[in-house]
VOVO-767527 format. One record per residue (C-alpha): y, x, z. Coordinates in pm, whole numbers, always signed. Layout:
<r><yy>Y</yy><xx>X</xx><zz>Z</zz></r>
...
END
This chain:
<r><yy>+2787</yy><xx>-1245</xx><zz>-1356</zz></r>
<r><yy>+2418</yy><xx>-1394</xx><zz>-1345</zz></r>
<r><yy>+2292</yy><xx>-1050</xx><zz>-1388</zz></r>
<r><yy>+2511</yy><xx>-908</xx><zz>-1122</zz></r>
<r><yy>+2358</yy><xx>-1202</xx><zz>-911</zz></r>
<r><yy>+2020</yy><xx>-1123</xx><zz>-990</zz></r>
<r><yy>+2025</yy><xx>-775</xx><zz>-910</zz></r>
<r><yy>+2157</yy><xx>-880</xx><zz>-597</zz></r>
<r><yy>+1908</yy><xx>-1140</xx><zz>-473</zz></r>
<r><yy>+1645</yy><xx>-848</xx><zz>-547</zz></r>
<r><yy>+1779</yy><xx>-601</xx><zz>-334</zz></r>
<r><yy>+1842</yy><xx>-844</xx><zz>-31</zz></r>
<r><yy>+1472</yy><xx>-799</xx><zz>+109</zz></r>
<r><yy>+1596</yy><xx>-441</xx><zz>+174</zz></r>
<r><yy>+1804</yy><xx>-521</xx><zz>+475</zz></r>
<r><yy>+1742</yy><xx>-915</xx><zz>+501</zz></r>
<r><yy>+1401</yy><xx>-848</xx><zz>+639</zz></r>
<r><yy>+1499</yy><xx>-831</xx><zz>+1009</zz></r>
<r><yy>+1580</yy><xx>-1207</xx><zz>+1043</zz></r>
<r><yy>+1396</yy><xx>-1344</xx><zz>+731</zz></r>
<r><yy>+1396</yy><xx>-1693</xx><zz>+922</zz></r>
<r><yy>+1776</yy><xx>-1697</xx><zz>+872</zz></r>
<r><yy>+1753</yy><xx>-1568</xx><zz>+512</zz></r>
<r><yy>+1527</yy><xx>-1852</xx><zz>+433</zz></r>
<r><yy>+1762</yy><xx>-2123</xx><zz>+609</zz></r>
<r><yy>+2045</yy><xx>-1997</xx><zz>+360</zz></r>
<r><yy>+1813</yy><xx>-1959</xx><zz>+49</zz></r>
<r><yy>+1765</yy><xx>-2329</xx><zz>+105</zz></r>
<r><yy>+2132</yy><xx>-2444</xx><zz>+92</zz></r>
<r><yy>+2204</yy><xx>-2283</xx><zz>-183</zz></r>
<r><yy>+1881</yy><xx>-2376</xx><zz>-332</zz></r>
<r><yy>+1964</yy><xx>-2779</xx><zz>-258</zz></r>
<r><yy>+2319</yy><xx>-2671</xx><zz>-433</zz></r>
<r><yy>+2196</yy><xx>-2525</xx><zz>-710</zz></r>
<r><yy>+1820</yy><xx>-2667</xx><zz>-779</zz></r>
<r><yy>+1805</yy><xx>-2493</xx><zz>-1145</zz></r>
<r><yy>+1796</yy><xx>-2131</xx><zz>-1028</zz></r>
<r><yy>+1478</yy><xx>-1962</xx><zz>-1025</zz></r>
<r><yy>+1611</yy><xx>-1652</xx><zz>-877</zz></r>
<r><yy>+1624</yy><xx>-1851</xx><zz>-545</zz></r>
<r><yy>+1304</yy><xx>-1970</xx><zz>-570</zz></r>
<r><yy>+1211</yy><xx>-1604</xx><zz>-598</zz></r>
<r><yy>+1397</yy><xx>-1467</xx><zz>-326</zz></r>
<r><yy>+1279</yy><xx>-1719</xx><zz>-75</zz></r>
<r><yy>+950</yy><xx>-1657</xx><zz>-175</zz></r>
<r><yy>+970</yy><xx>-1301</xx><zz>-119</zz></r>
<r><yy>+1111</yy><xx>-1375</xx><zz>+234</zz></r>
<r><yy>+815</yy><xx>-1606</xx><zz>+304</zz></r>
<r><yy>+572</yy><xx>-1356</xx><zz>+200</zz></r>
<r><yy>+726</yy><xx>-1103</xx><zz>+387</zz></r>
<r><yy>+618</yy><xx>-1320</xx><zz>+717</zz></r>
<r><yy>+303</yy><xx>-1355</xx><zz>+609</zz></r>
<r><yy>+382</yy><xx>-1765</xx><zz>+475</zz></r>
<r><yy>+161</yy><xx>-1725</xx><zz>+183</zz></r>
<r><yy>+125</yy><xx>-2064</xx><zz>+100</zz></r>
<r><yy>+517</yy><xx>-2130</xx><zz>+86</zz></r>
<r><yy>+555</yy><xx>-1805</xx><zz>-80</zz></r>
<r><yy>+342</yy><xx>-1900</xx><zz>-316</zz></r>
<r><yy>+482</yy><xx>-2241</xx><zz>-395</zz></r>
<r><yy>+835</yy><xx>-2125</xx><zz>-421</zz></r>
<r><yy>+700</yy><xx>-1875</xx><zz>-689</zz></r>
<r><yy>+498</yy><xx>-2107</xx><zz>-902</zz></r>
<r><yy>+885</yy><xx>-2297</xx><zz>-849</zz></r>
<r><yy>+1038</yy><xx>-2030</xx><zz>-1024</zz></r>
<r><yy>+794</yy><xx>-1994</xx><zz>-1287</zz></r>
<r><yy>+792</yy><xx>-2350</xx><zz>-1388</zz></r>
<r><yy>+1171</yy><xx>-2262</xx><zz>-1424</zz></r>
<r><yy>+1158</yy><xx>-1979</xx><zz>-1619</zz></r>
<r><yy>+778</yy><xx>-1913</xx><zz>-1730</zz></r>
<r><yy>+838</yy><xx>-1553</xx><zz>-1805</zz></r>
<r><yy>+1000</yy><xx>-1473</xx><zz>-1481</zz></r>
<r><yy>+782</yy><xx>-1095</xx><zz>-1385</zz></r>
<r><yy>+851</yy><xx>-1052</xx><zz>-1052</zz></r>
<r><yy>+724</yy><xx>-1399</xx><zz>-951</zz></r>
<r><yy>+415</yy><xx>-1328</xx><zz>-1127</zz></r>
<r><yy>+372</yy><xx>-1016</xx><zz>-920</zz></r>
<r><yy>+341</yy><xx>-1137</xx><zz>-600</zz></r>
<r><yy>+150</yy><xx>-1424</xx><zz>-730</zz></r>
<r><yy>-75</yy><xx>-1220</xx><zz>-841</zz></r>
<r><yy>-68</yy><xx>-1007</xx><zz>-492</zz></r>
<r><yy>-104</yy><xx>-1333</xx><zz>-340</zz></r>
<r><yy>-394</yy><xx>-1417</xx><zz>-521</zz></r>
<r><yy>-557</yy><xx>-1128</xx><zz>-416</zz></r>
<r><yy>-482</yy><xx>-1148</xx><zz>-77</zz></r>
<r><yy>-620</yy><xx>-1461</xx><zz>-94</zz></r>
<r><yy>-982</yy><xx>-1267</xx><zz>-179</zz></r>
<r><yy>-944</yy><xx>-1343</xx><zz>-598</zz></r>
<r><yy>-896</yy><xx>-976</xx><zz>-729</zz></r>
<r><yy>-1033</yy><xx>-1056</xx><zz>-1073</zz></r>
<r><yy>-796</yy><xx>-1358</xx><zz>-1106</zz></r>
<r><yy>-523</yy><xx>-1163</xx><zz>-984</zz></r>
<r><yy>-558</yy><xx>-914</xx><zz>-1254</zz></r>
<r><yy>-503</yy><xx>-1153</xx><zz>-1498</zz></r>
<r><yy>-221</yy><xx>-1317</xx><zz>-1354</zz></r>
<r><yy>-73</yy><xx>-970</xx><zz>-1316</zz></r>
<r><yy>-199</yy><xx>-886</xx><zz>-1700</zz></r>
<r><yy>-57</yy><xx>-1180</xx><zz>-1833</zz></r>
<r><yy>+321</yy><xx>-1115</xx><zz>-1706</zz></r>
<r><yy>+301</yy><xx>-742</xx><zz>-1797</zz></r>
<r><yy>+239</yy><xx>-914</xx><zz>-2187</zz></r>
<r><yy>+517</yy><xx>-1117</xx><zz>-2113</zz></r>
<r><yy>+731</yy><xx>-962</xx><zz>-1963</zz></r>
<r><yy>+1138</yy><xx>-973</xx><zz>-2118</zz></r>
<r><yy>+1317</yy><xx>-688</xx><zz>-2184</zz></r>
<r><yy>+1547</yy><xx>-717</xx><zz>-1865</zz></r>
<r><yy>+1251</yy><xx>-695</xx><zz>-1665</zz></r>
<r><yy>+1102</yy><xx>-411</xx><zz>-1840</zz></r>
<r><yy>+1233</yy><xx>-159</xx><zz>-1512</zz></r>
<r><yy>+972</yy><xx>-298</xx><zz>-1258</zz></r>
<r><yy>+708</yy><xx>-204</xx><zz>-1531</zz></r>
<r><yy>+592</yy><xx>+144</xx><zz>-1323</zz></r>
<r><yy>+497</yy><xx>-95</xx><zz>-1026</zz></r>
<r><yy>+326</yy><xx>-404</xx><zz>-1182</zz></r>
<r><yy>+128</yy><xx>-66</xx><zz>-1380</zz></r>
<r><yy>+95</yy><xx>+53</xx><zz>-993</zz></r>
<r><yy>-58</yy><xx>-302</xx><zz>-873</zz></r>
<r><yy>-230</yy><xx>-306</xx><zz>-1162</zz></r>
<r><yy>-423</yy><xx>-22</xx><zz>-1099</zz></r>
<r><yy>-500</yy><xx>-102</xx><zz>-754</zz></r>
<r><yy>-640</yy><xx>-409</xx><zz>-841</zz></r>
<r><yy>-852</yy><xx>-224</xx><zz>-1089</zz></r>
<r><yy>-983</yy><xx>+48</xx><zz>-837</zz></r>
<r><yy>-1083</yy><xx>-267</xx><zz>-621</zz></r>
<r><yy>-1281</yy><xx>-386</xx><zz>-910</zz></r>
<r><yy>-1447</yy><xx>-13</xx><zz>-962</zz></r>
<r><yy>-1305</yy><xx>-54</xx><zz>-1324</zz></r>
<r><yy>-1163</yy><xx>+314</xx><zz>-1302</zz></r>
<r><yy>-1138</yy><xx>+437</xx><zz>-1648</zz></r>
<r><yy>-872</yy><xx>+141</xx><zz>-1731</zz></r>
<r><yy>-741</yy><xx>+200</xx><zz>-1384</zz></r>
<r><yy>-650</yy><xx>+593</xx><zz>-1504</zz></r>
<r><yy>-477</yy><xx>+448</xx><zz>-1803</zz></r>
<r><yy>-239</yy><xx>+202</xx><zz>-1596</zz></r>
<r><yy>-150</yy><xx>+471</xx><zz>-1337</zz></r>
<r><yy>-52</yy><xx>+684</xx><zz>-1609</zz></r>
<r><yy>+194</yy><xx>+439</xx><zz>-1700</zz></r>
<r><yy>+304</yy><xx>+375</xx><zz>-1425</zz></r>
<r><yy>+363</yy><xx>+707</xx><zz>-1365</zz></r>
<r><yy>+563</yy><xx>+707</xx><zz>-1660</zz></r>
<r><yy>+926</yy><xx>+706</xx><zz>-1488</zz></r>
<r><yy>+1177</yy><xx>+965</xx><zz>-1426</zz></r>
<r><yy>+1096</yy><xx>+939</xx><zz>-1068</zz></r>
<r><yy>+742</yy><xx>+841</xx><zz>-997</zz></r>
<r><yy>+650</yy><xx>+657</xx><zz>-681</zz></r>
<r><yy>+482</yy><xx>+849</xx><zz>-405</zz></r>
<r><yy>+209</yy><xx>+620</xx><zz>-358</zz></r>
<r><yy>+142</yy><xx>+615</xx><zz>-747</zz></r>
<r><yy>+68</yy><xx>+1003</xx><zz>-740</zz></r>
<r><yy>-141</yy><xx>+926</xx><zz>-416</zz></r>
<r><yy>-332</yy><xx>+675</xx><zz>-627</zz></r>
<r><yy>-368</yy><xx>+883</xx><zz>-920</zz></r>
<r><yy>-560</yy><xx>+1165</xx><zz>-739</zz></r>
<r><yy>-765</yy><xx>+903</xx><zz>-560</zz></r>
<r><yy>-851</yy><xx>+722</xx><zz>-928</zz></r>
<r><yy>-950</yy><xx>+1104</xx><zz>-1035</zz></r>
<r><yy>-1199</yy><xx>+1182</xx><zz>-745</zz></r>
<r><yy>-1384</yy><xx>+838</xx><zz>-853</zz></r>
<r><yy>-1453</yy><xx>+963</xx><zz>-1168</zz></r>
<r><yy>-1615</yy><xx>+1270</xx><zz>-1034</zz></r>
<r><yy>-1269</yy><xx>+1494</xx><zz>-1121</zz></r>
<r><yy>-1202</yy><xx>+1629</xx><zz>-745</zz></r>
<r><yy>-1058</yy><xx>+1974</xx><zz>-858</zz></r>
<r><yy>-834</yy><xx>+1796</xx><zz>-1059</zz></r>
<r><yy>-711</yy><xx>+1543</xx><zz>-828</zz></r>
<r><yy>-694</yy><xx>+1848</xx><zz>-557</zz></r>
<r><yy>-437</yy><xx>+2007</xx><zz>-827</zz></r>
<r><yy>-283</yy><xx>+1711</xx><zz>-880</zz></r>
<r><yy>-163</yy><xx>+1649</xx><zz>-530</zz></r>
<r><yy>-79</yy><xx>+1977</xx><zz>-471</zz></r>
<r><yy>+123</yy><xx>+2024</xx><zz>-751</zz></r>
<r><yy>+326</yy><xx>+1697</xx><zz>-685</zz></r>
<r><yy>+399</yy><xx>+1813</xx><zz>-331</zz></r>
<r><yy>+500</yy><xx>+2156</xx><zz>-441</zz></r>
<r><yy>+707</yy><xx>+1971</xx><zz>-686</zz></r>
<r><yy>+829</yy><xx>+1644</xx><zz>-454</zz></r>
<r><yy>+756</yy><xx>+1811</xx><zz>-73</zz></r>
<r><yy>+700</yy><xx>+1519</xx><zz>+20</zz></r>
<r><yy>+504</yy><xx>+1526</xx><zz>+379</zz></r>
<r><yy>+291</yy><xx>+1203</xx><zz>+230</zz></r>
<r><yy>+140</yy><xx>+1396</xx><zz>-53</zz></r>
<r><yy>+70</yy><xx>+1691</xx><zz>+166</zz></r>
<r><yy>-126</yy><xx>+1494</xx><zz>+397</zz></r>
<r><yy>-325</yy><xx>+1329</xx><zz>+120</zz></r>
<r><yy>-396</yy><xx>+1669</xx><zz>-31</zz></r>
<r><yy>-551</yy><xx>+1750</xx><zz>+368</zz></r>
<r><yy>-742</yy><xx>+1443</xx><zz>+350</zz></r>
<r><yy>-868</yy><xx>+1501</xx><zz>-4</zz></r>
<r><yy>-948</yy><xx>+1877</xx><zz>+125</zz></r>
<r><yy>-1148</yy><xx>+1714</xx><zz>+411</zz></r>
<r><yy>-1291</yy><xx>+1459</xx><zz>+250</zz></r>
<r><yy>-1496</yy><xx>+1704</xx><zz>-25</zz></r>
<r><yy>-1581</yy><xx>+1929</xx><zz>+266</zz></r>
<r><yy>-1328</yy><xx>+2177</xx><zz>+248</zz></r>
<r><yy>-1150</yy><xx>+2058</xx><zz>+560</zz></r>
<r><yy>-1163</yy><xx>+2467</xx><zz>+687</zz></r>
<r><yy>-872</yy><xx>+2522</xx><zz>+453</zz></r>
<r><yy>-652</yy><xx>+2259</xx><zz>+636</zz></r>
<r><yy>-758</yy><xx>+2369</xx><zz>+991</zz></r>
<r><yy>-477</yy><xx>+2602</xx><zz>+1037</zz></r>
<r><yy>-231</yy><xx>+2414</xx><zz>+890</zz></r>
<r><yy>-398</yy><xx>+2071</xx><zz>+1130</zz></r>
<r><yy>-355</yy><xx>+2288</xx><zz>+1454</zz></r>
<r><yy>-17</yy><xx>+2435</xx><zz>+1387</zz></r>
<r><yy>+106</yy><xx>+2010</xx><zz>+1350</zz></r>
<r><yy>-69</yy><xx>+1923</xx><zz>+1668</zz></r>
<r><yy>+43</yy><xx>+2189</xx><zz>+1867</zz></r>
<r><yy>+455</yy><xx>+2102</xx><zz>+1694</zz></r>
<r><yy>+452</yy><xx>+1738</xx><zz>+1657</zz></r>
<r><yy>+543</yy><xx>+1410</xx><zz>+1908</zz></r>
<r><yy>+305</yy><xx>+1202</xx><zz>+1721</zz></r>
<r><yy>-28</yy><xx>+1416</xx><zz>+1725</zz></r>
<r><yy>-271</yy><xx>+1063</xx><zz>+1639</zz></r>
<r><yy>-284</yy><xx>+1110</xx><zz>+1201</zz></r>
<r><yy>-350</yy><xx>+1508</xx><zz>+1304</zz></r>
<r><yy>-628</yy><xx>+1418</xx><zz>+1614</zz></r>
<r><yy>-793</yy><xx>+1215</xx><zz>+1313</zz></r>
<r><yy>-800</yy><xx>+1486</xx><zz>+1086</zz></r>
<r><yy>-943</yy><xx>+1713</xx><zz>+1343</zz></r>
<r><yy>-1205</yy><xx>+1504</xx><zz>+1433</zz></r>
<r><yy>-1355</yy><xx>+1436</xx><zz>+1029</zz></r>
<r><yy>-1340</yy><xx>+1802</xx><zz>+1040</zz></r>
<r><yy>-1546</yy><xx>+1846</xx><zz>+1367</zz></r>
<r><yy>-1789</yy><xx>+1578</xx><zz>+1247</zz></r>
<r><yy>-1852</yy><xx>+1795</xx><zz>+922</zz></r>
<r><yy>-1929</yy><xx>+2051</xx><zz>+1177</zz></r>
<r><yy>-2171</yy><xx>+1885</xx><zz>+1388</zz></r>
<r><yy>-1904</yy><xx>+1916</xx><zz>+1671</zz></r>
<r><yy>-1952</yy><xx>+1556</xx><zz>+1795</zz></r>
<r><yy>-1834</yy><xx>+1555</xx><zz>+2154</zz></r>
<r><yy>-1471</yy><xx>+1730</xx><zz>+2039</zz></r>
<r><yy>-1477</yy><xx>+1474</xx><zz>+1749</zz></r>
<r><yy>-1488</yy><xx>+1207</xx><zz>+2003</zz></r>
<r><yy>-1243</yy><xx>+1318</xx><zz>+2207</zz></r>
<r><yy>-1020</yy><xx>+1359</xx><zz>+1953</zz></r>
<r><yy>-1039</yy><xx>+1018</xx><zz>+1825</zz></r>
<r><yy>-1045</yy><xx>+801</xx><zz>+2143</zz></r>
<r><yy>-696</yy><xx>+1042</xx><zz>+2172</zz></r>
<r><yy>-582</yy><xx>+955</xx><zz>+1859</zz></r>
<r><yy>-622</yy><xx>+531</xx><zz>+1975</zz></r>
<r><yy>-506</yy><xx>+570</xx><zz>+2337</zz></r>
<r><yy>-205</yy><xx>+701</xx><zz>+2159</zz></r>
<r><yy>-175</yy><xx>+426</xx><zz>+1884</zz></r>
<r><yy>-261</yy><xx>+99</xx><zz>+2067</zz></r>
<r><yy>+118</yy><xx>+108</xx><zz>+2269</zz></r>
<r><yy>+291</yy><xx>+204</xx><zz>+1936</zz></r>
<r><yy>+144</yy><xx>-118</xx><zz>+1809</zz></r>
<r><yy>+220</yy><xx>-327</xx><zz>+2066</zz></r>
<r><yy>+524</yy><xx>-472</xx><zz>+1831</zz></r>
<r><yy>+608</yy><xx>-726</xx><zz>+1596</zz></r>
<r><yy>+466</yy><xx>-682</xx><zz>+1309</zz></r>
<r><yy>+256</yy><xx>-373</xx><zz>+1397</zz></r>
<r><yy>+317</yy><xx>-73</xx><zz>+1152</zz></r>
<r><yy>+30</yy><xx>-120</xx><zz>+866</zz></r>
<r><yy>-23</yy><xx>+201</xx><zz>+834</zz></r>
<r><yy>-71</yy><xx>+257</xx><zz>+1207</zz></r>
<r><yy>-371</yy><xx>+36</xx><zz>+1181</zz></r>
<r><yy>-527</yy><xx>+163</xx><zz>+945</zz></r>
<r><yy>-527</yy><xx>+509</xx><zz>+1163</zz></r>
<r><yy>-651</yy><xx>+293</xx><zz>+1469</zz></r>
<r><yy>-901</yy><xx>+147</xx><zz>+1192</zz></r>
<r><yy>-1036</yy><xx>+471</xx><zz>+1104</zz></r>
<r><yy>-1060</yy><xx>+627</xx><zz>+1467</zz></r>
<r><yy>-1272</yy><xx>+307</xx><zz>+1567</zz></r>
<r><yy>-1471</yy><xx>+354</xx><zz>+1255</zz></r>
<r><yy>-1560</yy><xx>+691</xx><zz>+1300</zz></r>
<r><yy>-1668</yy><xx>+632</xx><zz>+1636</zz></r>
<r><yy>-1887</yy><xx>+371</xx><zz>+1511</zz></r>
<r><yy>-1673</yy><xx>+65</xx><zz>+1676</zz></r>
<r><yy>-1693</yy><xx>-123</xx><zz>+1381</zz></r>
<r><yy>-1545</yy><xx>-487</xx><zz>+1473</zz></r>
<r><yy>-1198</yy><xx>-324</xx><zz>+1582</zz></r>
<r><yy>-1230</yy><xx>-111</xx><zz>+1288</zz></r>
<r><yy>-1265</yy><xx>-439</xx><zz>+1095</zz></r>
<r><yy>-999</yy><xx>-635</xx><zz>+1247</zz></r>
<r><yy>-753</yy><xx>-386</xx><zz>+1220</zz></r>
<r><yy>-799</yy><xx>-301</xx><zz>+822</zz></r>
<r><yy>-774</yy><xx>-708</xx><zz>+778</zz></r>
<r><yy>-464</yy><xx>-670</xx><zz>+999</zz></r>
<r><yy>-325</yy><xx>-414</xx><zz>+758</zz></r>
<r><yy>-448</yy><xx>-597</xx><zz>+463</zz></r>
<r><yy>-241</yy><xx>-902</xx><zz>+574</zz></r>
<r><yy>+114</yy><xx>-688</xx><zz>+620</zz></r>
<r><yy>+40</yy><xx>-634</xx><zz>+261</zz></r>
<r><yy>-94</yy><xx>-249</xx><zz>+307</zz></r>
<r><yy>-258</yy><xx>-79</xx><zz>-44</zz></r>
<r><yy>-547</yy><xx>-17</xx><zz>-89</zz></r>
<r><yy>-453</yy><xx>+338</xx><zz>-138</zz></r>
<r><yy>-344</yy><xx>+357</xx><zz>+251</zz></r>
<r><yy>-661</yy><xx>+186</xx><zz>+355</zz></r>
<r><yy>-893</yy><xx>+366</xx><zz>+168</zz></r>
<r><yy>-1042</yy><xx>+602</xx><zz>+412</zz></r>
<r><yy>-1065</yy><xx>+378</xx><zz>+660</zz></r>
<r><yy>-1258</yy><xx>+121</xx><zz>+350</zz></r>
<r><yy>-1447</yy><xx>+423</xx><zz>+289</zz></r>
<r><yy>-1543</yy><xx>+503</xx><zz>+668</zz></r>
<r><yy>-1665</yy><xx>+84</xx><zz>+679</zz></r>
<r><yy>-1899</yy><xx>+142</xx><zz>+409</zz></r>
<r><yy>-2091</yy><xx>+444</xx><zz>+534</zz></r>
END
């Protein structure tokens, strides 16, 4: 039975997000019913970080641990929270800690602490070890999208682009999934290659509803090309067409990071700025935000 409750208080974020004031309201009854449970600790924490309450988040997790010391997915978004909270290296070894740790019942969310512990490596430029804990984390029947995604992005930093080009396109050929198609275009673009994906580029804008992601593309090509006024047009198209679709709440991350990278490249750097910390703070990766990191940088 506790299992079978377990299993459910970790899948409740799935639909309970939509009125996570609510959830919280009944995570604290039953919490003042049943004090000992660290599973509601956990739960309410992950509703609290969903809405961006990092300090309550944070307390209900350090609540659960104190309960059960061993507890992984508390330890997870601590450590997440910790690096939100600008402590990366810390955060590693929160995260490195519970992986050691972890019990055998918990052993299933392995693949994604490996995930965020790569991340958290590739902020740290520590890419070698970062290679090694993608691996594992890609070791899973089914691997996460945005571990393959990371992979190829962990490959190019150690100088191995043709490999990293392979590896996304053979994980798209293999998965079709659109995501890892359009990373394999950026990847193209972003080693100068971006005339292979200009076909492809045009046939999208001239088929899709949403043309902003594709207007973006277009313009890093044109800017390779020394095409600078159709590069700009392209991009002030690509916001004029974003800003609306982010007038919601919570604005999509990875919209923002799109609006990010469209400011960036037209040199607009505080918007570009306040729209990756935006994203950062809706709990984006860095894998989603790297081009527009990159584009900062320069």
């Amino acid at each position: 039975m506790r299992l079978r409750f377990l299993l459910l208080l970790w899948a409740l974020p799935v639909w309970a997000h939509h009125d996570a004031a609510v959830t919280i309201a009944e995570l604290t009854e039953q919490i003042a019913r049943s004090p000992a449970l660290p599973e509601l600790y956990y739960q309410r924490g992950v509703e609290e970080y969903s809405t961006q309450q990092l300090p309550a988040a944070r307390a209900d997790f350090e609540l659960a641990l104190k309960l059960r010391p061993d507890y992984l997915p508390a330890k997870r978004y601590l450590a997440m929270i910790t690096n939100l909270e600008g402590h990366p290296e810390r955060a590693l070894e929160v995260l490195q800690e519970a992986i050691r740790q972890a019990p055998q019942e918990h052993q299933f969310l392995m693949p994604s602490c490996h995930q965020l512990e790569a991340e958290l490596l590739v902020q740290l430029k520590r890419f070698s070890p970062a290679l090694t804990a993608v691996k594992l984390a890609l070791d899973t029947p089914v691997p996460a999208l945005e571990t393959l995604r990371l992979q190829a992005q962990i490959l190019r930093e150690l100088g191995q682009d043709e490999a990293a080009l392979n590896s996304l396109k053979e994980a798209w050929l293999k998965t079709r999934a659109v995501i890892l198609r359009n990373e394999w275009f950026d990847t193209l673009i972003e080693l100068g290659r971006g005339e292979e994906a200009l076909p492809l580029i045009q046939e999208e804008l001239e088929n899709t509803r949403f043309r902003s992601s594709w207007l973006i593309r277009r313009a890093r090509i044109f800017l390779q090309q020394k095409r600078s006024a159709e590069a700009q047009a392209d991009l002030q198209a690509a916001i004029d067409e974003l800003t609306p679709r982010l007038a919601v709440t919570p604005p999509p991350a990875l919209l923002l990071c799109d609006r990010g990278l469209a400011f960036a490249l037209l040199g607009q750097i505080t918007p570009a700025e306040q729209d990756l910390a935006a994203a950062r703070q809706l709990g984006v990766s860095e894998t989603s935000c790297r081009l527009l990191v990159a584009s900062l940088r320069r």
